[in-house]
MIFIGU-899697 format. One line per field, with one value per residue (C-alpha): z, y negated, x negated; residue in one letter. Coordinates in steps of 0.25 Angstrom, whole numbers. Each point is the difference from the previous one (the first is absolute). Example, Ala and Ser with C-alpha at 12.3 -4.5 7.8 and 13.67 -1.06 7.14 Angstrom:
REM MIFIGU-899697
pz <- 31,-2 $
py <- 18,-14 $
px <- -49,-6 $
aa <- A,S $
***
This chain:
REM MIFIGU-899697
pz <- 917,-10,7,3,-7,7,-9,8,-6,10,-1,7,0,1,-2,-8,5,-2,-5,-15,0,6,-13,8,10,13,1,14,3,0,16,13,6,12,1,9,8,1,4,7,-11,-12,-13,-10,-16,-1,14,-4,-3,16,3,4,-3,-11,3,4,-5,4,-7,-2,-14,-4,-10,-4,-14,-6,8,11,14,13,0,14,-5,-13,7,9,-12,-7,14,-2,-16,2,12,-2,3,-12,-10,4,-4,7,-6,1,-10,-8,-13,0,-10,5,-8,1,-5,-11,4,14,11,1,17,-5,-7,11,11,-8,-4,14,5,-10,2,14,6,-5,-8,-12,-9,-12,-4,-10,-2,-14,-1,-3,-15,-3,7,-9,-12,2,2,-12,-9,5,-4,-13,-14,-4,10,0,3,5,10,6,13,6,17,5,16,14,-1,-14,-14,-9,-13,-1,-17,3,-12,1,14,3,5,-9,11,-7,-6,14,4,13,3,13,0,6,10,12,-8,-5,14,7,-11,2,14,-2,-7,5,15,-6,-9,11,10,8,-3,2,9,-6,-11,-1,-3,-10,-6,0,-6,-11,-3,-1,-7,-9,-14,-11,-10,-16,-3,12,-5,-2,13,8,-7,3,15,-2,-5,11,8,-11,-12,8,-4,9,15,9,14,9,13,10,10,15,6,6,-14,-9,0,-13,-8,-13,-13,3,-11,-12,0,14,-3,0,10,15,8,12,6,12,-7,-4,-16,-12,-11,-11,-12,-7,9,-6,-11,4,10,-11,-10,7,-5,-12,4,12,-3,7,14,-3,-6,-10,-9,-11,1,-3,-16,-3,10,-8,-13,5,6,-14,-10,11,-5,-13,-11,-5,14,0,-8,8,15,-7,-3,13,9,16,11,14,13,9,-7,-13,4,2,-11,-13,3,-12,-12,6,-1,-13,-5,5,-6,-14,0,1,-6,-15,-9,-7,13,5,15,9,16,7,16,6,7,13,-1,14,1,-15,7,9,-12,-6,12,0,-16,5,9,-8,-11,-2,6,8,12,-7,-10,9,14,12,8,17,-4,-9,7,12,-7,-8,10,-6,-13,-7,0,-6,-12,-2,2,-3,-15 $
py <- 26,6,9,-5,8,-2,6,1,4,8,-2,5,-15,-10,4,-6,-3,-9,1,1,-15,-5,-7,6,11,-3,6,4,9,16,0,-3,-11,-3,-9,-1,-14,5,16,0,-5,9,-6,6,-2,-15,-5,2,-13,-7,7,-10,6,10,4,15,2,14,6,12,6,10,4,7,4,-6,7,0,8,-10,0,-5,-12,0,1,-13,-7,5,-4,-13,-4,6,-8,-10,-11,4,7,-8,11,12,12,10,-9,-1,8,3,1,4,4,12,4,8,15,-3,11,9,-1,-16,-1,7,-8,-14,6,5,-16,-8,10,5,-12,-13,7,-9,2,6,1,2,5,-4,-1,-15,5,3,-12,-9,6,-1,-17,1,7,-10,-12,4,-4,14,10,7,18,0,-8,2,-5,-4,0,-7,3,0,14,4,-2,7,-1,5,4,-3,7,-3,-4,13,1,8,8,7,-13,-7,-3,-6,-7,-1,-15,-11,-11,6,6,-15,-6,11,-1,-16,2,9,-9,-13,7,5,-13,-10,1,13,0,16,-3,-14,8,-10,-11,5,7,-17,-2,11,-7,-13,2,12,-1,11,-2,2,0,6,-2,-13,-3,8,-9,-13,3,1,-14,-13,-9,-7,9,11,-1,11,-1,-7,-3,6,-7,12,-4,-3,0,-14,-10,10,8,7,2,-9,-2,-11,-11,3,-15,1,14,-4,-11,3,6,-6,6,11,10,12,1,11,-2,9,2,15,4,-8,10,12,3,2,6,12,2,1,8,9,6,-12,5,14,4,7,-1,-11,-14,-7,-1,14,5,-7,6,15,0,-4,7,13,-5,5,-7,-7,-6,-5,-13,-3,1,-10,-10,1,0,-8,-4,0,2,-11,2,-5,-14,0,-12,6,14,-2,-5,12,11,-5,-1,14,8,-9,8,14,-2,6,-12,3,-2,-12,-4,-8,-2,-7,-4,-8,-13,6,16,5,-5,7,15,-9,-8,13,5,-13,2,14,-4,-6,8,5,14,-2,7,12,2,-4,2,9,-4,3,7,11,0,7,9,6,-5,-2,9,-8,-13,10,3,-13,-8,11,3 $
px <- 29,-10,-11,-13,-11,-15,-11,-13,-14,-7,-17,-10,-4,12,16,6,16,11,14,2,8,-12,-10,-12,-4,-6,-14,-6,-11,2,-7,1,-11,-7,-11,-11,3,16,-2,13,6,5,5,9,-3,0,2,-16,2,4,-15,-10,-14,-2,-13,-4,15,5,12,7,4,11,-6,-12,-6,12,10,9,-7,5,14,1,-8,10,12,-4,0,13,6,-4,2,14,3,12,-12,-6,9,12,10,7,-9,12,7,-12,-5,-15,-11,-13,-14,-8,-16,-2,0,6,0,13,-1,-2,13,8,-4,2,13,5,-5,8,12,2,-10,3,15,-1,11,-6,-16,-6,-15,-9,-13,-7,-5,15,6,-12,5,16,-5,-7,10,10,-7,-7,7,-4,4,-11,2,-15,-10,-11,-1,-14,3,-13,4,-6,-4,-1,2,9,1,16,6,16,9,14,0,-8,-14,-8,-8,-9,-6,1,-15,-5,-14,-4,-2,9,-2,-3,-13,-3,1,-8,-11,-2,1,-12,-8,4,-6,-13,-2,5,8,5,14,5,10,7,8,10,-8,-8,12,4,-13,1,14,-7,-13,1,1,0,-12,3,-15,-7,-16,1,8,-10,-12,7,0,-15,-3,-4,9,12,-4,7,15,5,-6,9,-2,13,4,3,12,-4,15,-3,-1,0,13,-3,-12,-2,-9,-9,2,-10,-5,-5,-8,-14,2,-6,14,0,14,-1,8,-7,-4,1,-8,9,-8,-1,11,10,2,-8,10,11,-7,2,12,-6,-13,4,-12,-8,5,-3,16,-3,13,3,3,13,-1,-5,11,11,-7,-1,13,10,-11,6,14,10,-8,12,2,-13,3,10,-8,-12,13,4,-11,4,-10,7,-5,-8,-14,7,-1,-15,-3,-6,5,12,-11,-9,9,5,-14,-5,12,0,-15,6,14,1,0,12,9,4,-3,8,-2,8,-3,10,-1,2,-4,-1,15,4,5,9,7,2,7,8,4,2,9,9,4,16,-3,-11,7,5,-12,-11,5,2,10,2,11,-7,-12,8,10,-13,-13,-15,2,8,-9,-11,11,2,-11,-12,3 $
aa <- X,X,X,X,X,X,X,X,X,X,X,X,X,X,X,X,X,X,X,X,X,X,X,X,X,X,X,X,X,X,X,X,X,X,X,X,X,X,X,X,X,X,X,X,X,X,X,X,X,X,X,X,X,X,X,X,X,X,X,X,X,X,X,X,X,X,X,X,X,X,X,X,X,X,X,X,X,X,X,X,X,X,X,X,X,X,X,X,X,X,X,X,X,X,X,X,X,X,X,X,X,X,X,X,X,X,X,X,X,X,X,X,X,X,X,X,X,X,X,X,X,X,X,X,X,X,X,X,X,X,X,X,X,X,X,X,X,X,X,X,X,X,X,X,X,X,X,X,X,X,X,X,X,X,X,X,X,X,X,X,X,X,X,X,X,X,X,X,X,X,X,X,X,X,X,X,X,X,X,X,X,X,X,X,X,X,X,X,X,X,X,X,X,X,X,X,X,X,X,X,X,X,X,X,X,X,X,X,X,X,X,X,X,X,X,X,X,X,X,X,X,X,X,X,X,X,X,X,X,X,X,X,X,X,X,X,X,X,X,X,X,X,X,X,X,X,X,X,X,X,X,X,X,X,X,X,X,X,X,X,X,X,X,X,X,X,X,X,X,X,X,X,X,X,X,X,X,X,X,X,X,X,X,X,X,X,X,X,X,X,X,X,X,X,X,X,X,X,X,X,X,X,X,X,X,X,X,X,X,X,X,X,X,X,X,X,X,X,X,X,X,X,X,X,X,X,X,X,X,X,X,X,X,X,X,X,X,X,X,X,X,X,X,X,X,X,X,X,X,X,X,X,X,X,X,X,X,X,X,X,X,X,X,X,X,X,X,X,X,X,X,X,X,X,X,X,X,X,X,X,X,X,X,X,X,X,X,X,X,X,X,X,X,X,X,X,X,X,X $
***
C-alpha cells in the first residue's frame, strides 16, 4: 500500500488539512471557542459549529501578528486534526507537508519541527512556505511553465507581496503590508458600534457580516456619492438581518425588493451603506487607519521594479491573488485595474485569482505531493531527522 501524504496549511485564521486523495481540504478555524451561554464547554476549530449562541463569543488564537506564540493552544488542535476521527490515517505511516510564513522564527521552526517528528512521528514532513506551494500549483497547470510569479498572500494577519524565481522566494523583493482580515473586521466593528449598534465584543458575527456585505469598489468617488442619494436611488445600502440564536441561526442580507418596506420582524437590523466598501478598501489605502505603508497595487509595483530588469516581464505575466481577502467581490478587476496604472505599457499584464484562493497553498501542497521524487527531493524523513536532529531540516528546507 502507497503511503498517505496529509498537506495542511497552517493560518493564523483557518488550517487548511486533508489528505492529498482528497478533491478538497477541510477547513476549520485556527482557535479554541467558548461561548458565553456554554462556559463549560470548550470547542476545538470547527466543533465551533455544535455552539448554540455565538453572541459575546470568546476564543483563543495561536497565533499573534501572524505568527505562532500559544503552543499549548496549538498543540490541542494538531491533537485533534490528527486524530484518527478526523485524519482517518495512522500518522506514523503518513508523509507530511505543512506551510510556513514568510520570514518565520528559528525557535518557530524548531518547535513545529520537534511536534511533527517526536509528537505526532509522522513518517516524513516536509515544510514550504504558501507562496512556494501557490507557485509549484501554478507552474503545473500553465501551458507556459512560467520560471517567475508573483504571489499576492492577502491573509489574516498580513499581506505580502512574495517574487518566486525558480521555486525560490526572492527575499529582498518580498514586501509585507500590515493589512489583512483581522484589521477589516476590527475596523467595521469600530464603526458599525459608534454608527449603530455596540458590537466590540461580537467578532465573529461581524467577521460574518464583513464575508457577506463587503465588496471591493473599482471607482471609489462615485460609489461613495451613490450611498448619498434617497431611499431606491441608492444602489449600495442593504439592510442585514443580525442572528438571534432562536429563528435566526445565521445572519442574512435582507431581500433588496423589501428594502424600503417597514421591517416588522424582531431581529435586530444593520443598515450597510459606505461600509460595504470602505472596509476593504484599506487594503488598498492603509493609510485610512493610520498604516502608513502602500496599498496592494503600488506594493506589487515597487516589489518587481526591485527585481533583475529582465525578470520583470516575466512577474507582470504572472501575477496570483491567494489568500482569504482574494475573494472579496471586485477585488480581482481592482487589483488588475490599479496595477495596469503603474505597469510600463510595453509589458503585458496577467493576473490570475483562482476560483477558490484561500484553499490555492493547499492544492499546491497536494500537486506537491505527488511528484516522482517528492520524498527524497522535498522531504525529511523520521529516519534522518534522528540520526542528524533539527540541523538538517534547516539544510534542507531553509535554502
Amino acid at each position: 500500500m502507497a503511503t498517505q501524504t496529509a498537506v495542511l496549511d497552517l493560518g493564523a485564521s483557518t488550517c487548511k488539512f486533508g489528505l492529498s486523495t482528497d478533491a478538497d481540504p477541510r477547513v476549520i478555524p485556527n482557535c479554541i471557542s467558548k461561548a458565553k451561554n456554554e462556559r463549560r464547554k470548550v470547542f476545538y476549530g470547527d466543533q465551533l459549529s455544535d455552539c448554540k449562541d455565538f453572541s459575546g463569543l470568546f476564543y483563543v488564537l495561536p497565533f499573534q501578528k501572524g505568527y505562532l506564540v500559544n503552543w499549548d493552544v496549538q498543540r490541542q488542535l494538531f491533537d485533534y486534526m490528527f486524530s484518527k476521527e478526523n485524519l482517518k490515517v495512522d500518522v506514523t505511516e503518513t508523509n507530511l507537508v505543512y506551510t510556513e510564513p514568510i520570514f518565520n522564527f528559528t525557535s518557530i521552526k524548531e518547535c513545529l519541527d520537534e511536534i511533527f517528528f517526536e509528537e505526532h512521528q509522522f513518517k516524513a514532513v516536509c515544510r514550504k512556505r504558501t507562496a512556494e506551494l501557490a507557485n509549484f500549483k501554478h507552474a503545473a497547470e500553465s501551458a507556459k511553465n512560467p520560471l517567475c510569479s508573483l504571489i499576492v498572500d492577502s491573509g489574516f494577519s498580513f499581506t505580502h507581496i512574495l517574487p518566486v524565481c525558480q521555486g525560490q522566494i526572492l527575499k529582498r523583493s518580498a514586501r509585507r503590508i500590515d493589512v489583512g482580515g483581522k484589521v477589516m473586521t476590527n475596523y467595521l466593528k469600530e464603526i458599525i458600534s459608534y454608527r449603530q449598534l455596540h458590537v466590540l465584543d461580537e467578532t465573529y458575527v461581524m467577521n460574518q457580516v464583513k464575508e457577506d456585505c463587503c465588496f471591493v469598489s473599482t471607482d471609489f468617488n462615485h460609489d461613495m456619492e451613490t450611498t448619498k442619494q434617497k431611499r431606491k436611488l441608492n444602489t449600495i445600502a442593504r439592510d442585514y438581518i443580525l442572528p438571534d440564536y432562536t429563528n435566526v441561526k445565521r445572519g442574512y442580507i435582507r431581500p433588496i425588493e423589501e428594502m424600503w418596506t417597514k421591517f416588522t420582524g424582531t431581529e435586530q437590523l444593520l443598515k450597510m451603506n459606505n461600509e460595504r466598501f470602505t472596509v476593504p478598501e484599506l487594503l488598498f489605502n492603509p493609510s485610512d487607519v493610520g498604516i502608513q505603508q502602500m496599498g496592494i497595487p503600488e506594493a506589487i509595483h515597487h516589489s518587481i521594479q526591485t527585481t533583475e530588469v529582465l525578470q520583470q516581464p516575466h512577474f507582470y505575466q504572472n501575477i496570483i491573488l491567494i489568500g482569504g481577502n482574494a475573494a472579496i467581490p471586485g477585488y480581482h478587476k481592482r487589483v488588475t485595474s490599479d496595477v495596469r496604472k503603474l505597469c510600463p505599457d510595453v509589458f503585458d499584464l496577467d493576473i490570475l485569482c483562482p476560483d477558490n484562493p484561500a484553499t490555492y497553498a493547499w492544492q499546491g501542497g497536494v500537486t506537491l505531493s505527488k511528484t516522482a521524487d517528492f520524498v527524497s527531493k522535498y522531504c525529511i524523513t523520521k529516519a534522518e531527522y534522528e540520526e542528524s536532529g533539527k540541523n538538517i531540516c534547516f539544510q534542507k528546507f531553509d535554502k
